[in-house]
Backbone as numpy.savetxt, mean C-alpha at the origin, in Angstrom:
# Nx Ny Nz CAx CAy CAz Cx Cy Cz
2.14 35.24 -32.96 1.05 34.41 -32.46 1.49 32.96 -32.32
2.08 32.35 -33.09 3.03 31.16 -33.25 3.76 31.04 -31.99
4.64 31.44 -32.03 5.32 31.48 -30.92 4.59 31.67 -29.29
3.61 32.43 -28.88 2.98 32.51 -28.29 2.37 31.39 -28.16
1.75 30.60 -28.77 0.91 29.35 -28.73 1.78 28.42 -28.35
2.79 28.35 -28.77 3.58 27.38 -28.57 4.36 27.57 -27.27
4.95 28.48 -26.95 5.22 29.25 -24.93 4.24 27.96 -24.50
3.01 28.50 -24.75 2.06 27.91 -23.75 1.79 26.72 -23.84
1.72 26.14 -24.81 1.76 24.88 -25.06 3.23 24.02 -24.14
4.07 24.81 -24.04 5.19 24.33 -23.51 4.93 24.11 -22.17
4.33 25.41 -21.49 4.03 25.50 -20.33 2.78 24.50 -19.43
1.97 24.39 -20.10 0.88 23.76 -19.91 0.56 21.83 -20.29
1.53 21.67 -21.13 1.43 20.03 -21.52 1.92 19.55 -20.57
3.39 20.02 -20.24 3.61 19.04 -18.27 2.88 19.08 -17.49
2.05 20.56 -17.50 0.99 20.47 -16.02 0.08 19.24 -16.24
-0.45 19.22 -17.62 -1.87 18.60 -17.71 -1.56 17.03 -17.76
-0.56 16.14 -18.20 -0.35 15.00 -18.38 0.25 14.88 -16.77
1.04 15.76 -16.15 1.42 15.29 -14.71 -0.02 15.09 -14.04
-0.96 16.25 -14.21 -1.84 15.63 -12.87 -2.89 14.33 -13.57
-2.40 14.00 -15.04 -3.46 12.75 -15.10 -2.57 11.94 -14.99
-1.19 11.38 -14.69 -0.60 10.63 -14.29 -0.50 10.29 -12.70
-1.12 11.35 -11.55 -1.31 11.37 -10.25 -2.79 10.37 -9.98
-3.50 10.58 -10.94 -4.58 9.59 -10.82 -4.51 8.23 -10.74
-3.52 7.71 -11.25 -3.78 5.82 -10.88 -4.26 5.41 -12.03
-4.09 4.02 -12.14 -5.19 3.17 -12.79 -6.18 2.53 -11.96
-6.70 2.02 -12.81 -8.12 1.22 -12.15 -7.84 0.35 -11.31
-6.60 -0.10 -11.70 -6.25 -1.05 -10.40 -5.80 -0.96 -9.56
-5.03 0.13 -9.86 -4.31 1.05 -8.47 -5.08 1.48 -7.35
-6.08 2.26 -8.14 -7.42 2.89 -7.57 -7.94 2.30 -6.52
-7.93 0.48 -7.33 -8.83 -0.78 -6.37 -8.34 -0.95 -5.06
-6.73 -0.89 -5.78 -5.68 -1.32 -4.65 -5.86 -0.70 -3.38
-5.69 0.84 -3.47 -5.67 1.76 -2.44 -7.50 1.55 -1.64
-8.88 1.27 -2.29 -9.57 1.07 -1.52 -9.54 -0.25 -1.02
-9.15 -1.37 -1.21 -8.94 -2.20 -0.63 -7.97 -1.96 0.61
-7.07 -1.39 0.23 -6.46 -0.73 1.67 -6.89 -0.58 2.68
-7.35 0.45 2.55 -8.87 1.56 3.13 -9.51 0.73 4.03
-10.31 -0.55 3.01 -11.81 -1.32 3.40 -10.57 -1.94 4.57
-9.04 -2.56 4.18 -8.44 -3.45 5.67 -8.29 -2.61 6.62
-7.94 -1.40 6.33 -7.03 -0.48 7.64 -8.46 -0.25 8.86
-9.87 0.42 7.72 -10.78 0.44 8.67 -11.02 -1.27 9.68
-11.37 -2.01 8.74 -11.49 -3.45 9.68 -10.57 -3.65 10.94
-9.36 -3.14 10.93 -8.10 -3.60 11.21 -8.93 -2.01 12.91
-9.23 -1.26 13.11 -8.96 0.19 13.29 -10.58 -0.05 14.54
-11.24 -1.72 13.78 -12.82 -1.32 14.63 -12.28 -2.96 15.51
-12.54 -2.09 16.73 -12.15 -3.53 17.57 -12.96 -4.87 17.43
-14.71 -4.08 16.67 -15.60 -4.87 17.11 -15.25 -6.19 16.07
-14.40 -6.19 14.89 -13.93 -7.06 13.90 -12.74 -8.06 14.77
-13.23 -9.08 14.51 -12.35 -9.84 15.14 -11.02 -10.57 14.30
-10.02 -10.60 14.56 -8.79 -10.52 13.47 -9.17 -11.88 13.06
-9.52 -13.23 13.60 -9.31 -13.71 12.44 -10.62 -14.03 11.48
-11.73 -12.76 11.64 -12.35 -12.91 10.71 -11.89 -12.33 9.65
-10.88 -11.03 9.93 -10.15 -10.10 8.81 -9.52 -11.22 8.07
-8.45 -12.08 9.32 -7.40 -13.01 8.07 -8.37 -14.06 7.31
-9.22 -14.49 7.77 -9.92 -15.47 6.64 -10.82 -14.59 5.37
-11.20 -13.38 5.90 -12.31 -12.77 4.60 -11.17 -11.54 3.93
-10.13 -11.30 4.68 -9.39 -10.00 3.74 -7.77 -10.45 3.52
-7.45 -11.54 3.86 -6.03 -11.70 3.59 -5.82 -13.13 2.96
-4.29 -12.92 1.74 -4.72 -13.90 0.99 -3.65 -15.33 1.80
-4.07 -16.65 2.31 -3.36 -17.48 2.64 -2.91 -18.81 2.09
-2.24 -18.83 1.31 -2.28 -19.77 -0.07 -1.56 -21.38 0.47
-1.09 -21.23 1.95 -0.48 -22.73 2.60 -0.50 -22.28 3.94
-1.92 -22.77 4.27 -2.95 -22.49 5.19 -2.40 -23.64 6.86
-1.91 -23.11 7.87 -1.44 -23.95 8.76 -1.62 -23.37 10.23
-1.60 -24.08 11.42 -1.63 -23.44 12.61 -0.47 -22.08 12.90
0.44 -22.84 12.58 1.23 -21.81 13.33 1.87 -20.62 12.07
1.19 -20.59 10.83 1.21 -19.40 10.27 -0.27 -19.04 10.95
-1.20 -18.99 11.30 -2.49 -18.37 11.33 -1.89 -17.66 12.39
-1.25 -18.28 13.42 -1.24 -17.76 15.03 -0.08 -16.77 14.90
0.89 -16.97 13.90 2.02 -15.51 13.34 1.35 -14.52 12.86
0.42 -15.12 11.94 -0.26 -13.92 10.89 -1.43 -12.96 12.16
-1.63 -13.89 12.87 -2.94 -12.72 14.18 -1.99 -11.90 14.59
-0.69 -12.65 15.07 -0.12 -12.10 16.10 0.31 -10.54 15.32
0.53 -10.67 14.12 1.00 -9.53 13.42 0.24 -8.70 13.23
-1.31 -8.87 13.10 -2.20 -8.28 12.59 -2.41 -7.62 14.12
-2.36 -8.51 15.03 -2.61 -7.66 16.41 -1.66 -6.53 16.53
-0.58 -6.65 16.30 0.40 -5.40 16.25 0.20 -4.26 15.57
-0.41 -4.41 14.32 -0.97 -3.32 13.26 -2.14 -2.95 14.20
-3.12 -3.85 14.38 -3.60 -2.81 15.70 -3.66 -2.05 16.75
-2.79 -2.66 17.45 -2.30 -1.56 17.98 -1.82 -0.62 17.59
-1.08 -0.12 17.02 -0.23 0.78 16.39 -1.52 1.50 16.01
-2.81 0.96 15.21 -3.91 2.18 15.01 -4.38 2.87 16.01
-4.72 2.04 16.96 -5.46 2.44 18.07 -4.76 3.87 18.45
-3.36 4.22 18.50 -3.20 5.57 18.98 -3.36 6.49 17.39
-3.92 6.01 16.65 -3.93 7.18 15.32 -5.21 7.86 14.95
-5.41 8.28 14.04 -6.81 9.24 13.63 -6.73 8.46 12.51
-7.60 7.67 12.24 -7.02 6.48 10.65 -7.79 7.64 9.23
-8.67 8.53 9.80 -8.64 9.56 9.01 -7.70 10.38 7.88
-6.21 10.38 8.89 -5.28 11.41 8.70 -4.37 10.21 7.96
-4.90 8.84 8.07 -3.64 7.98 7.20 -3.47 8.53 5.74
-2.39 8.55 4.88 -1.88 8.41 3.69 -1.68 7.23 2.90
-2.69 7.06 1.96 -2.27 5.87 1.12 -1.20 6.33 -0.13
-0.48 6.11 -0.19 0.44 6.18 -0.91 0.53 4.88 -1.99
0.88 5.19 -2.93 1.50 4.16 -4.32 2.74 4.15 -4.27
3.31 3.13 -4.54 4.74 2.41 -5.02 5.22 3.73 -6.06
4.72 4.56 -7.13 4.79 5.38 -8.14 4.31 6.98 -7.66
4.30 7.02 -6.18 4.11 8.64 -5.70 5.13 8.37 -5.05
5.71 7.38 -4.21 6.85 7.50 -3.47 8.02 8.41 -4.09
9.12 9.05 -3.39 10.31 9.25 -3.92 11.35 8.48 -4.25
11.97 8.67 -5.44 12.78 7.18 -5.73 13.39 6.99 -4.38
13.76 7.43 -4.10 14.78 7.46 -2.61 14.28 6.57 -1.45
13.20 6.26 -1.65 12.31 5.19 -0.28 11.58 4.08 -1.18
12.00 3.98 -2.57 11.72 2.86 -3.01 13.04 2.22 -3.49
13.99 2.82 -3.68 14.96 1.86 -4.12 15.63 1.06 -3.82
15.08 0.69 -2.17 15.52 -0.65 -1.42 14.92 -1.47 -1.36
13.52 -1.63 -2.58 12.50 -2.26 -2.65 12.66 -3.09 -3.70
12.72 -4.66 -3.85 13.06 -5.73 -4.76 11.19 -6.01 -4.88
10.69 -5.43 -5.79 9.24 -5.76 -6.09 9.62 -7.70 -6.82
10.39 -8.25 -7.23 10.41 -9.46 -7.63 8.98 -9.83 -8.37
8.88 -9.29 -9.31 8.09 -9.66 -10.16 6.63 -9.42 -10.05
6.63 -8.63 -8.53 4.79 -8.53 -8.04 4.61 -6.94 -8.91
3.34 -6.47 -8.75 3.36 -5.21 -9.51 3.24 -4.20 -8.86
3.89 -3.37 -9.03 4.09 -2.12 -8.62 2.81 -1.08 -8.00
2.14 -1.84 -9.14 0.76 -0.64 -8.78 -0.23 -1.37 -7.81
0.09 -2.42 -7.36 -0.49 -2.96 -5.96 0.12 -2.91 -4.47
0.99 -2.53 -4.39 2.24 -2.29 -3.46 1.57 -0.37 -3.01
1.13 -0.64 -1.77 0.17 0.74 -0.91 1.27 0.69 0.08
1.97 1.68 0.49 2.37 2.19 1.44 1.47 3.20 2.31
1.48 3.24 4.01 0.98 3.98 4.86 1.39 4.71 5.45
1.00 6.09 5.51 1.73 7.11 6.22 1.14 7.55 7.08
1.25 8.05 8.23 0.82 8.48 9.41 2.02 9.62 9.82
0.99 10.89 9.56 2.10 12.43 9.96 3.92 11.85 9.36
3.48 11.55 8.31 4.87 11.72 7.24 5.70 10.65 7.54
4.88 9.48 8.63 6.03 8.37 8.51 5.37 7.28 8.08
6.33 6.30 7.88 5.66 4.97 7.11 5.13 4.11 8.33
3.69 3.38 8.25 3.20 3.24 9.13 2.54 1.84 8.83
2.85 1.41 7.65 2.94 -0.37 6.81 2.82 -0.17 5.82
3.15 -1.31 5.35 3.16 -1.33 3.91 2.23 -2.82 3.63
1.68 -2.25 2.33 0.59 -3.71 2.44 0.73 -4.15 0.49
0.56 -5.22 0.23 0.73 -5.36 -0.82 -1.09 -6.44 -1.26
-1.38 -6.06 -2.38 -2.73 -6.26 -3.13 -2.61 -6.96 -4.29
-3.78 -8.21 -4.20 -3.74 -9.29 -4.87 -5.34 -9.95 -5.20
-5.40 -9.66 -6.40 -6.97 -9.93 -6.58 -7.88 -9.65 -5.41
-8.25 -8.88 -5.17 -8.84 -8.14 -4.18 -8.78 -8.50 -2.55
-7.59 -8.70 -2.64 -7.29 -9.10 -0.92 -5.61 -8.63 -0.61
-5.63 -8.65 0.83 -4.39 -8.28 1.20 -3.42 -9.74 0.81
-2.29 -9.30 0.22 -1.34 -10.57 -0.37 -0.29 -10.75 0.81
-0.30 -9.00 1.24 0.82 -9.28 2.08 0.86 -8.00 2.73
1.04 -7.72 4.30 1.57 -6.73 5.28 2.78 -6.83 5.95
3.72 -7.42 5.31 5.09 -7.60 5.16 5.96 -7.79 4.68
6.49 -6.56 4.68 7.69 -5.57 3.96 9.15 -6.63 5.01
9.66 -7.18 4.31 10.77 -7.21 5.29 11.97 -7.71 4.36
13.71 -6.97 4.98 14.76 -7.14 4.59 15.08 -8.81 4.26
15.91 -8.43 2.75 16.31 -9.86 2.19 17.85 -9.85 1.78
17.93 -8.79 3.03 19.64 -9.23 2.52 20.05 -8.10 1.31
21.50 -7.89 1.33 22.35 -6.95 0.37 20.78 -5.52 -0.10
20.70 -4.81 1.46 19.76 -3.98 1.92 19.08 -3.74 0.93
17.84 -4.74 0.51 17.05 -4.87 -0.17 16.25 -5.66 0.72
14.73 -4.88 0.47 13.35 -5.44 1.20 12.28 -6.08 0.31
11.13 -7.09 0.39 10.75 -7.88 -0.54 9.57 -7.74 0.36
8.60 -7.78 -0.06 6.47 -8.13 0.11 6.65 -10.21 0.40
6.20 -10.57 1.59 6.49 -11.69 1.91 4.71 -12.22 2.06
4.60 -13.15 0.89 3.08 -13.54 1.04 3.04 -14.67 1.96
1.98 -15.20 1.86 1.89 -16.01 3.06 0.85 -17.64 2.19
C-alpha cells in the first residue's frame, strides 16, 4: 500500500504544481489583460492612435518628434491587425516561451512577468512590455552581440 501511494504521489505532484505554475501571478494576469484592453484599442479604427498613446502608453520624455515615431509605429501595429482575427491572437508570457526564443532577450532589470509576447498562427506578432498599468514599451529591438532589449520611451 506504501509503495502504491507513493507511485502516485510521484506521478501526480508534477502534474498538479505544473498546471498551477501555468497560471501566472496577479501581475502577470494584469499584464496579459492590459495587453488585450491595447491590442483591442489598437484593432478598432474608431480609436484614434493618439488617444491610445496618451491614455495607454507610458511616455516619460514627452516631445514632438518621439510622439510622431511613437504614431508612426503604432500605425504599423495596425496595420498588421487589420489582416488578423485578434480573436485567434496568443498572449504569451516571457515564462511560457521556450528557452530557445527567449535567450536573446537582455530583460535588463525590467521584469519578466510583464514582458507579453504576441502570436498570430504560431508567429511572433509584437512584443509589448507592461508598466504600472500601461504599455512601457512595443519595442523589442536588437542591442548588439545578438541580444534584444524592451526600449521605453
Amino acid at each position: 500500500m506504501g509503495k502504491r501511494l507513493l507511485f502516485l504521489l510521484a506521478i501526480f505532484l508534477p502534474i498538479i504544481s505544473f498546471a498551477q505554475s501555468t497560471e501566472g501571478s496577479p501581475r502577470t494576469n494584469e499584464s496579459v489583460a492590459i495587453a488585450k484592453n491595447f491590442i483591442n484599442d489598437m484593432a478598432d479604427l474608431d480609436v484614434a492612435l493618439d488617444v491610445i498613446l496618451s491614455e495607454k502608453v507610458i511616455v516619460n520624455k514627452p516631445n514632438n518628434e518621439l510622439y510622431d515615431y511613437l504614431e508612426a509605429s503604432l500605425q504599423e501595429i495596425r496595420i498588421n491587425l487589420l489582416s488578423k482575427d485578434i480573436e485567434e491572437i496568443q498572449y504569451k508570457r516571457f515564462n511560457e516561451l521556450p528557452r530557445k526564443e527567449v535567450r536573446d532577450i537582455d530583460p535588463e532589470g525590467k521584469l519578466v512577468e510583464n514582458m507579453i509576447f504576441l502570436y498570430y498562427k504560431n508567429r511572433l506578432l509584437t512584443s509589448l512590455y507592461v508598466e504600472d498599468g500601461k504599455i512601457a514599451s512595443f519595442t523589442l529591438v536588437s542591442k548588439g552581440n545578438e541580444l534584444a532589449h524592451f526600449v521605453t520611451y
